[in-house]
C-alpha positions in Angstrom: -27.4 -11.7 -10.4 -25.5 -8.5 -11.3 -26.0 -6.3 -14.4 -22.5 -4.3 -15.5 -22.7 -1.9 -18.3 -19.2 -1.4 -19.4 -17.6 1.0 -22.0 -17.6 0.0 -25.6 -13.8 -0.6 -25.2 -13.9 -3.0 -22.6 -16.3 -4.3 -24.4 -14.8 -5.1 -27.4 -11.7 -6.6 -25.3 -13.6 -9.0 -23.5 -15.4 -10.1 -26.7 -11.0 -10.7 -28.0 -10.3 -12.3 -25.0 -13.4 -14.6 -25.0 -12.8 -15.9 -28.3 -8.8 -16.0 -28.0 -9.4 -18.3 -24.4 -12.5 -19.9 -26.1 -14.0 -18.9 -22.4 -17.1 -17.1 -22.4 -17.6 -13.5 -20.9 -18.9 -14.4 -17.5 -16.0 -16.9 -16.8 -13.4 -14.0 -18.1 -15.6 -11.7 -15.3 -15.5 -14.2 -12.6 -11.8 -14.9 -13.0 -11.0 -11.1 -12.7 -12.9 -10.8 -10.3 -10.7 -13.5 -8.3 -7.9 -11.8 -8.6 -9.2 -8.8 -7.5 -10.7 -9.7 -4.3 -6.9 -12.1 -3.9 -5.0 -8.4 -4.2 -7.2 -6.7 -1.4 -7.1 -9.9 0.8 -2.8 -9.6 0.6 -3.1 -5.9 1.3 -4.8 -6.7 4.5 -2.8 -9.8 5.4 0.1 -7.5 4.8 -1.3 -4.8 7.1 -1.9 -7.7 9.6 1.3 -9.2 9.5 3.1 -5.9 10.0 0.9 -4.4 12.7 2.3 -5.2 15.9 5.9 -4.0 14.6 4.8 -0.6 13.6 5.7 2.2 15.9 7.7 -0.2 17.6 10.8 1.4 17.2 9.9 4.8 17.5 12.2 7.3 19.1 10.5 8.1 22.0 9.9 11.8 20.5 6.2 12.3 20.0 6.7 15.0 18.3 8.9 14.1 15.4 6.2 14.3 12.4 6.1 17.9 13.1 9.5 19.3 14.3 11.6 16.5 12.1 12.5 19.8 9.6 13.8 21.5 12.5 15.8 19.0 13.5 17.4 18.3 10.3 18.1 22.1 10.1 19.8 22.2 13.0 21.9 19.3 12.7 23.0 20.3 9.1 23.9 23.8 10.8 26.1 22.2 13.7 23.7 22.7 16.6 22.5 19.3 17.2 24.9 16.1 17.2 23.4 12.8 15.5 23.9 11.4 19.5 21.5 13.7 20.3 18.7 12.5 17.9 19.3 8.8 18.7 19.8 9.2 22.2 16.9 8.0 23.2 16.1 5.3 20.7 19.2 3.5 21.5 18.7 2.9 25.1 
């Protein structure tokens, strides 16, 4: 059994709710509760369903997350062409 000592406000909205449903407290808890553990079971099915595509595409550039400002600088100034930057991810 688990104790919760919740504000005043959340308190008073769960009394509303109980009586508006005409479901008491602990079944209000437990459905929240449901839905909660639902959302972080998505986010890792999503995370699953997505992992063996990520980085799968890359451009071959391990250092992109750092020089990718660079880059953009010196494309938008005419010293690298776009083929340049997708050379390699292309091929």
């Amino acid at each position: 059994m688990t104790t919760v000592r919740l504000p005043v406000e959340y308190e008073q909205r769960l009394n509303f709710l109980s009586t508006v449903k005409k479901k008491n407290k602990s079944d209000l808890i437990k459905e929240a509760l449901d839905m909660l553990f639902r959302n972080e079971e998505m986010e890792i099915d999503s995370y699953e369903l997505g992992k063996e595509y990520f980085g799968k595409y890359g451009s071959g550039n391990s250092n992109l997350s750092v020089s990718y400002k660079q880059k953009i600088k010196d494309f938008l100034h005419g010293k690298l062409k776009i083929e340049n930057i997708f050379k390699k991810r292309f091929k």
